[in-house]
N, C-alpha and C positions, 0 to 999 in steps of 0.2 A: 439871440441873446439880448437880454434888457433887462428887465426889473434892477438890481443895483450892482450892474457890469460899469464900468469906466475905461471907454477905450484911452489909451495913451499915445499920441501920433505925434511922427514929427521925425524929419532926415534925421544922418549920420549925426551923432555926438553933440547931440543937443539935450542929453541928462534924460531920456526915456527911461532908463531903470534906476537910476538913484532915485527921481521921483517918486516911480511906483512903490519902490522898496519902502520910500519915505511915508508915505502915502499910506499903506500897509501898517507901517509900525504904526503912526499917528491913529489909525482907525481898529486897530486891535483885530484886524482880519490878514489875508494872504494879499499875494499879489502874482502874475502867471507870466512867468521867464521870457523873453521874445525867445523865439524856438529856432529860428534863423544862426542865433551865437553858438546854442548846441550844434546844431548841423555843423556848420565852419571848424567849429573846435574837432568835433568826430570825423570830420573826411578831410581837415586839413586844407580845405577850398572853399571857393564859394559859388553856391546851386549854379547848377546847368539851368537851361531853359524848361527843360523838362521836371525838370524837380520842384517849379517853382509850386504848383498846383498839392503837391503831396506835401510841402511845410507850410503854407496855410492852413492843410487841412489837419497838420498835427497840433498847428497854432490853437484851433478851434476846438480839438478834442480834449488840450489841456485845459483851455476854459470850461468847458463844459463837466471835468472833471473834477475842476475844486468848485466849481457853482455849487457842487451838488454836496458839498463838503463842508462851506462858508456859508452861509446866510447872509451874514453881512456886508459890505460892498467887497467885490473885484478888483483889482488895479490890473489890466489888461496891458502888457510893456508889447504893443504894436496889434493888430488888428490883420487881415487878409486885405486892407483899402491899402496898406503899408505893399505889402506883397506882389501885389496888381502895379502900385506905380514903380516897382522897382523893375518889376518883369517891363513893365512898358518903358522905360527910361535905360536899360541897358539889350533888351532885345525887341525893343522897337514893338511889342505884341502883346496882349494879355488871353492866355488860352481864355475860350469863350468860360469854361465852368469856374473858373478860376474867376473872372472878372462876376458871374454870377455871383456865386460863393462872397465874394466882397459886397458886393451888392445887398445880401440880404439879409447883411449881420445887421441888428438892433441893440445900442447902449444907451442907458441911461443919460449918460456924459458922455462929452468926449473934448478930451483936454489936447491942443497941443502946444506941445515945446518949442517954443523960438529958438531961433536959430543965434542970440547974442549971449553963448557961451563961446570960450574958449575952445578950439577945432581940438581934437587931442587924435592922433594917430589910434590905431587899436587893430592892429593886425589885419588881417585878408578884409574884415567888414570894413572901413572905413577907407574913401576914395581920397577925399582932398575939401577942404572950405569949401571953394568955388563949388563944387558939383552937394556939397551941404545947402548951399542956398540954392542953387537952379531946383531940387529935390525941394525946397521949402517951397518954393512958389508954385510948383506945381501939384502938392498936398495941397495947399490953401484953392488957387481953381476947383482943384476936384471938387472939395468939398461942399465948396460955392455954388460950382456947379450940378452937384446932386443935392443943394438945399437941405444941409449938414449943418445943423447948427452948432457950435464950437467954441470953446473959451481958448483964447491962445495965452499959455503965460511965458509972461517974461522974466528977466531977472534972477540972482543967484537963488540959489536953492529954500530960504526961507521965504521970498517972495513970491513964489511959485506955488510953496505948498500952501499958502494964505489965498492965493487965487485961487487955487484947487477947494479951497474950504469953504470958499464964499462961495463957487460954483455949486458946490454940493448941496452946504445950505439953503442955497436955493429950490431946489429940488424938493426938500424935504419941507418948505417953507409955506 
């Protein structure tokens, strides 16, 4: 996925879906649910180790479904790179296809959300602060280290969506 996808990354409770949502409304197109919240809501848990590889790939199929639907930009509320570090960060492993699958997704952008909002608890998905930032610094390696180039925003929610806009602008510029 590329042409005008916008992944949205970034730990637990740092505004990934108000963004996109915002995001969305401001740009008169969609935005594509993290698929992770469904899961947790419908089984009342959160994924086994094995499961991690089949919500990415559902992550993927919803994008692909309103690509085809939207012309106009995506707001993507988490990516399979999201999936990969969580699998890696709570069972130690990232199945091989699964760390592929991450691997060979293409956005346009890719935005993410720092970590100086307010922690907000939120059911089975959310661990704790502490484990929101160790998750942040290890997004940010990643992506460093796979030569991911990245706008990070900060700041409450109008500052954000104005970084998200210049970022865009860019692009388009």
């Amino acid at each position: 996925m590329s042409g005008r996808s916008v992944a949205i990354l970034g730990a637990e409770s740092t505004g990934k879906s108000t963004l996109a949502a915002a995001l969305a409304h401001r740009h008169g197109t969609v935005w594509v649910p993290e698929y992770l919240r469904e899961f947790v809501d419908v089984h009342q848990r959160t994924p086994h180790e094995d499961e991690q590889l089949g919500i990415a790939q559902m992550q993927v199929a919803r994008e692909a479904e309103a690509a085809t639907h939207h012309p106009g930009w995506l707001f993507c509320d988490t990516t399979p790179v999201m999936t990969a570090l969580y699998s890696d960060f709570y069972f130690g492993r990232v199945d091989a296809v699964l760390a592929a699958l991450a691997a060979s997704r293409r956005y346009a952008l890719t935005l993410v959300t720092a970590p100086d909002t307010p922690w907000i608890a939120d059911g089975l998905q959310r661990e704790s602060a502490s484990v929101r930032l160790i998750v942040h610094a290890r997004l940010i390696t990643l992506l460093e280290q796979h030569d991911c180039d990245y706008q990070l925003l900060t700041g409450n929610l109008a500052r954000r969506l104005q970084q998200a806009d210049d970022a865009l602008h860019a692009l388009t510029d």
